[in-house]
N, C-alpha and C positions, 0 to 999 in steps of 0.2 A: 663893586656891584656883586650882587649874589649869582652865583654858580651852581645852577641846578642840575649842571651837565656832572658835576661830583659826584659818584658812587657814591659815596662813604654818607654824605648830607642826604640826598633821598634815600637812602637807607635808612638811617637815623628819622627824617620824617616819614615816612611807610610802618617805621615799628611805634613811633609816638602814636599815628594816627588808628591802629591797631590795637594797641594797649589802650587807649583812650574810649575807642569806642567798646573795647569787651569788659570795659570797669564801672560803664555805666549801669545806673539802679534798671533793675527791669521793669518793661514798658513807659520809661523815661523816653516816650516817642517824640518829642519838642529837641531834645539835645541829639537822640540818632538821627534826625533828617537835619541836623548841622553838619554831624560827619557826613552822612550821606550827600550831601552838598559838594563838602570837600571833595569826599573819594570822585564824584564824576568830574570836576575841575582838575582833578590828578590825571585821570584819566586823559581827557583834552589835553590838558601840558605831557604831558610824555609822549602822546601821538602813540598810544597803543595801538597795534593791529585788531579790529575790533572782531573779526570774524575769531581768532583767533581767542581772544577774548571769552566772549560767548562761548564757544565750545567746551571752555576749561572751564568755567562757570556752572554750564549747565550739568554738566559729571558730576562736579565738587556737591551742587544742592541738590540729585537724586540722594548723594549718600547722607548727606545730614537731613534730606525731611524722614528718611527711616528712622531717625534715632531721633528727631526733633516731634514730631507729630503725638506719640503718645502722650505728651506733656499736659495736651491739651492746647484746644488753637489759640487763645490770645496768649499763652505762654509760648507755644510754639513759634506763631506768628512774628513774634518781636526778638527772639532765637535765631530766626531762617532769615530777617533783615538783618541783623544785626549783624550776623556771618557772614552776608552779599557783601555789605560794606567793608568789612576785613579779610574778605577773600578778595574782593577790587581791587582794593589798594594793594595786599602783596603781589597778586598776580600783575597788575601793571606794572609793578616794578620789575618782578623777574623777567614779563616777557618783552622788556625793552632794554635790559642789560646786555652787552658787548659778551661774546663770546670768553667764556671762561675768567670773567670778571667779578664772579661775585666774594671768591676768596679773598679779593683787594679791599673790598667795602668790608665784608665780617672783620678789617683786620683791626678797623677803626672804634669795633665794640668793647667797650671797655667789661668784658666778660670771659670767663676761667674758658681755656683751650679748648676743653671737653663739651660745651656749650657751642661755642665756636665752631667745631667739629660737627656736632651736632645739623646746627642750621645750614652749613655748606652740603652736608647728603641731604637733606632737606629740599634745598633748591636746585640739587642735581637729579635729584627725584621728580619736583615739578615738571622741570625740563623734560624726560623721559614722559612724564604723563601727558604734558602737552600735544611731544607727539606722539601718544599713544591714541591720543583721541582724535588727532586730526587724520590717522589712517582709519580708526574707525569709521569716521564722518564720509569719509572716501569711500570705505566699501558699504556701507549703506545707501551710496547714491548712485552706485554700480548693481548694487540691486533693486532701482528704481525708485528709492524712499528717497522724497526732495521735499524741503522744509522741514521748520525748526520743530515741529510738530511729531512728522515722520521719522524726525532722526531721535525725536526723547522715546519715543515709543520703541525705538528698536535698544536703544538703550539699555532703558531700564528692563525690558523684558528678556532683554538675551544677554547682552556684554557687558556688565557691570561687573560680575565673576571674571572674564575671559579679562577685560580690561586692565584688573588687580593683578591676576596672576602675569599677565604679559610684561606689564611694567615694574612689578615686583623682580620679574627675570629677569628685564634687559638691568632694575637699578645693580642687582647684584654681581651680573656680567662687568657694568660700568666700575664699580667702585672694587671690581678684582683687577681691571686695567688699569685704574688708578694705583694701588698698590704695589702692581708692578712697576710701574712709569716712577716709584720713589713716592708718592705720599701715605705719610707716617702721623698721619691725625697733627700736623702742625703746620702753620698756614708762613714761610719764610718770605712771601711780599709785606710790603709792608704801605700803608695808608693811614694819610693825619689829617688833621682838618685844622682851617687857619682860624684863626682868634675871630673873626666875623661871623663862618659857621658855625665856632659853640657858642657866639650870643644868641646867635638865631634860634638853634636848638635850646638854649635853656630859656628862650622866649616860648616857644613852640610848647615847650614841655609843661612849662607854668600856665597854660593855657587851658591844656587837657584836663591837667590838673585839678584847676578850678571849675571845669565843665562836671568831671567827677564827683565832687564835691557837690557841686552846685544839685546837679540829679539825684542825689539821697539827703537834701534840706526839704 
Protein backbone atom coordinates (compact mmCIF):
# COMPACT_ATOMS: atom_id res chain seq x y z
CA UNK A 1 0.00 0.00 0.00
CA UNK A 2 1.19 3.51 -0.64
CA UNK A 3 2.83 5.52 2.00
CA UNK A 4 2.36 9.03 1.85
CA UNK A 5 3.63 9.34 5.34
CA UNK A 6 7.41 9.24 3.18
CA UNK A 7 9.31 12.26 3.01
CA UNK A 8 11.11 11.49 0.16
CA UNK A 9 7.56 10.42 -2.16
CA UNK A 10 5.60 13.76 -1.23
CA UNK A 11 8.44 15.53 -1.92
CA UNK A 12 8.78 14.03 -5.23
CA UNK A 13 4.92 14.65 -5.72
CA UNK A 14 5.04 18.46 -4.49
CA UNK A 15 7.86 19.19 -7.01
CA UNK A 16 6.05 16.96 -10.02
CA UNK A 17 2.90 19.11 -9.03
CA UNK A 18 5.03 22.38 -9.23
CA UNK A 19 6.91 21.76 -12.22
CA UNK A 20 3.59 20.71 -13.84
CA UNK A 21 1.69 23.38 -13.13
CA UNK A 22 4.62 26.25 -14.03
CA UNK A 23 5.05 24.52 -17.67
CA UNK A 24 1.86 25.04 -18.49
CA UNK A 25 0.94 27.32 -21.98
CA UNK A 26 -0.35 30.61 -20.45
CA UNK A 27 -3.96 31.04 -19.71
CA UNK A 28 -4.32 27.36 -20.32
CA UNK A 29 -7.23 27.92 -17.42
CA UNK A 30 -9.01 24.30 -18.06
CA UNK A 31 -5.53 22.24 -17.09
CA UNK A 32 -4.54 25.00 -13.97
CA UNK A 33 -7.96 24.34 -12.18
CA UNK A 34 -6.93 20.55 -12.54
CA UNK A 35 -3.94 21.31 -10.51
CA UNK A 36 -5.66 23.65 -8.59
CA UNK A 37 -7.93 20.70 -7.71
CA UNK A 38 -5.00 18.76 -6.70
CA UNK A 39 -3.26 21.33 -4.68
CA UNK A 40 -6.50 21.81 -2.32
CA UNK A 41 -6.76 17.71 -2.04
CA UNK A 42 -3.00 17.93 -1.04
CA UNK A 43 -3.80 20.31 1.18
CA UNK A 44 -6.76 18.07 3.01
CA UNK A 45 -4.44 14.91 2.92
CA UNK A 46 -1.62 16.53 4.72
CA UNK A 47 -4.03 18.19 7.41
CA UNK A 48 -2.06 21.47 7.08
CA UNK A 49 -2.51 24.09 9.63
CA UNK A 50 -4.53 26.32 7.73
CA UNK A 51 -4.18 29.57 9.81
CA UNK A 52 -0.79 29.08 9.26
CA UNK A 53 -1.33 28.45 5.74
CA UNK A 54 -3.05 31.65 4.87
CA UNK A 55 -0.67 33.83 6.57
CA UNK A 56 2.46 32.37 4.48
CA UNK A 57 0.23 32.77 1.42
CA UNK A 58 -0.90 36.00 1.83
CA UNK A 59 2.97 37.68 2.28
CA UNK A 60 4.27 35.25 -0.62
CA UNK A 61 1.20 37.23 -3.19
CA UNK A 62 1.79 40.93 -1.79
CA UNK A 63 5.33 40.34 -3.19
CA UNK A 64 4.40 38.70 -6.56
CA UNK A 65 1.30 40.92 -7.45
CA UNK A 66 4.16 44.02 -7.46
CA UNK A 67 6.04 42.20 -9.98
CA UNK A 68 2.93 40.24 -11.54
CA UNK A 69 0.40 43.34 -12.15
CA UNK A 70 2.38 45.24 -14.79
CA UNK A 71 1.96 42.51 -17.18
CA UNK A 72 -1.30 43.32 -17.59
CA UNK A 73 -4.36 41.70 -15.92
CA UNK A 74 -5.32 38.68 -17.92
CA UNK A 75 -1.55 37.87 -18.00
CA UNK A 76 -1.19 38.71 -14.66
CA UNK A 77 -4.18 37.22 -13.55
CA UNK A 78 -3.25 33.59 -14.76
CA UNK A 79 0.56 34.46 -13.10
CA UNK A 80 -0.88 35.26 -9.55
CA UNK A 81 -3.08 31.67 -9.91
CA UNK A 82 -0.92 29.84 -11.11
CA UNK A 83 1.74 30.78 -8.35
CA UNK A 84 -1.28 30.12 -5.46
CA UNK A 85 -1.20 26.81 -6.71
CA UNK A 86 2.79 26.18 -6.56
CA UNK A 87 3.03 28.24 -3.51
CA UNK A 88 0.14 25.65 -1.97
CA UNK A 89 1.46 22.74 -2.76
CA UNK A 90 5.22 23.50 -1.48
CA UNK A 91 4.26 25.33 1.39
CA UNK A 92 1.81 22.40 2.61
CA UNK A 93 4.62 20.33 2.36
CA UNK A 94 7.12 22.29 4.18
CA UNK A 95 4.67 23.25 6.94
CA UNK A 96 3.77 19.65 7.63
CA UNK A 97 7.33 18.31 7.61
CA UNK A 98 8.91 16.83 11.15
CA UNK A 99 11.30 18.99 12.58
CA UNK A 100 14.68 19.04 10.64
CA UNK A 101 13.49 16.44 8.08
CA UNK A 102 13.66 17.99 5.00
CA UNK A 103 17.49 17.09 4.46
CA UNK A 104 16.27 13.36 4.51
CA UNK A 105 13.79 13.90 1.58
CA UNK A 106 16.35 16.28 -0.73
CA UNK A 107 18.55 13.12 -0.26
CA UNK A 108 16.18 11.15 -2.48
CA UNK A 109 16.65 13.87 -5.46
CA UNK A 110 18.57 12.57 -7.92
CA UNK A 111 20.30 16.20 -8.29
CA UNK A 112 24.20 17.68 -8.28
CA UNK A 113 24.88 18.57 -4.17
CA UNK A 114 25.02 22.11 -5.09
CA UNK A 115 21.29 22.03 -5.93
CA UNK A 116 20.56 19.96 -3.15
CA UNK A 117 22.20 22.56 -1.00
CA UNK A 118 20.50 25.04 -2.57
CA UNK A 119 16.70 23.87 -1.74
CA UNK A 120 17.53 22.80 1.88
CA UNK A 121 18.37 26.92 2.80
CA UNK A 122 15.53 27.36 0.83
CA UNK A 123 13.20 25.55 3.21
CA UNK A 124 15.19 26.59 6.15
CA UNK A 125 14.32 30.04 4.97
CA UNK A 126 10.51 29.33 4.59
CA UNK A 127 10.68 28.06 7.98
CA UNK A 128 12.08 31.32 9.42
CA UNK A 129 9.54 33.29 7.09
CA UNK A 130 6.69 31.38 8.39
CA UNK A 131 7.60 32.56 11.73
CA UNK A 132 8.31 35.73 10.74
CA UNK A 133 4.85 36.27 9.79
CA UNK A 134 3.07 34.73 12.40
CA UNK A 135 4.87 37.30 15.00
CA UNK A 136 3.96 39.84 12.67
CA UNK A 137 0.17 38.56 12.67
CA UNK A 138 0.53 38.91 16.52
CA UNK A 139 1.74 42.22 16.75
CA UNK A 140 -0.88 43.60 14.54
CA UNK A 141 -3.61 42.22 16.63
CA UNK A 142 -1.91 43.67 19.59
CA UNK A 143 -2.41 46.91 17.92
CA UNK A 144 -6.02 46.32 17.53
CA UNK A 145 -5.94 45.20 13.63
CA UNK A 146 -8.36 41.86 13.62
CA UNK A 147 -9.03 40.28 10.23
CA UNK A 148 -7.66 39.01 7.16
CA UNK A 149 -8.37 42.52 5.77
CA UNK A 150 -6.67 44.40 8.73
CA UNK A 151 -3.71 42.35 8.75
CA UNK A 152 -2.91 42.81 4.51
CA UNK A 153 -3.20 46.36 5.10
CA UNK A 154 -0.85 46.60 7.80
CA UNK A 155 1.23 44.37 5.74
CA UNK A 156 1.58 45.68 2.81
CA UNK A 157 1.93 49.21 3.93
CA UNK A 158 4.33 49.00 6.73
CA UNK A 159 6.26 45.46 7.01
CA UNK A 160 6.81 43.93 3.94
CA UNK A 161 10.63 45.82 4.19
CA UNK A 162 10.83 45.14 8.12
CA UNK A 163 9.65 41.35 7.20
CA UNK A 164 12.66 40.86 4.50
CA UNK A 165 15.31 42.29 6.42
CA UNK A 166 14.11 40.37 9.82
CA UNK A 167 14.17 37.05 8.30
CA UNK A 168 16.91 37.66 5.96
CA UNK A 169 18.78 38.21 9.54
CA UNK A 170 17.62 35.51 11.64
CA UNK A 171 18.20 33.11 7.75
CA UNK A 172 21.91 34.21 8.18
CA UNK A 173 22.15 33.83 12.02
CA UNK A 174 20.62 30.20 11.22
CA UNK A 175 22.82 28.86 8.64
CA UNK A 176 26.10 30.46 10.78
CA UNK A 177 24.79 27.85 13.52
CA UNK A 178 24.51 25.59 11.10
CA UNK A 179 28.07 25.85 9.96
CA UNK A 180 29.29 25.73 13.19
CA UNK A 181 27.19 22.51 14.34
CA UNK A 182 29.41 20.88 11.18
CA UNK A 183 27.36 21.36 8.05
CA UNK A 184 29.58 21.69 4.95
CA UNK A 185 26.94 22.05 2.12
CA UNK A 186 26.62 17.89 2.13
CA UNK A 187 23.57 16.24 3.22
CA UNK A 188 25.29 12.59 5.15
CA UNK A 189 21.55 11.09 5.98
CA UNK A 190 20.59 9.17 3.55
CA UNK A 191 16.85 8.26 1.88
CA UNK A 192 15.43 5.86 -0.90
CA UNK A 193 12.39 5.02 -2.00
CA UNK A 194 11.10 1.44 -2.68
CA UNK A 195 10.29 0.19 -6.21
CA UNK A 196 6.39 1.01 -5.68
CA UNK A 197 7.22 4.68 -5.01
CA UNK A 198 9.15 5.16 -8.36
CA UNK A 199 6.24 3.47 -10.36
CA UNK A 200 4.05 5.85 -8.77
CA UNK A 201 6.33 8.72 -9.48
CA UNK A 202 7.09 7.81 -13.10
CA UNK A 203 3.27 7.46 -13.21
CA UNK A 204 2.67 10.81 -11.73
CA UNK A 205 5.24 12.35 -13.80
CA UNK A 206 3.95 10.87 -17.16
CA UNK A 207 0.83 12.52 -16.33
CA UNK A 208 2.07 16.16 -15.96
CA UNK A 209 3.71 15.45 -18.65
CA UNK A 210 1.10 15.03 -21.00
CA UNK A 211 -1.06 17.82 -19.23
CA UNK A 212 1.86 19.92 -20.57
CA UNK A 213 1.82 18.87 -23.59
CA UNK A 214 -1.66 18.66 -23.88
CA UNK A 215 -1.95 22.84 -23.02
CA UNK A 216 0.22 24.01 -25.94
CA UNK A 217 -1.90 21.60 -28.72
Amino acid sequence: MLNLKSLSLRLHFALILVIGAATLKPNSWNYLSLYGAIAISWVVILRVPIRQLTGLLGTELIFLSFLALPLGLERASFLLVRSLICLLTMNSYLLTLPPHSFAIALKSLPLPNAFKQNLLLTGQYLEILTQEVTRMQRSAELRGLKGKASWLRYASAAMIGALYLRSLDRAERVYAAMSIRGYNGTLSLDSTLTTQERFVILITSSIALALSIASYC
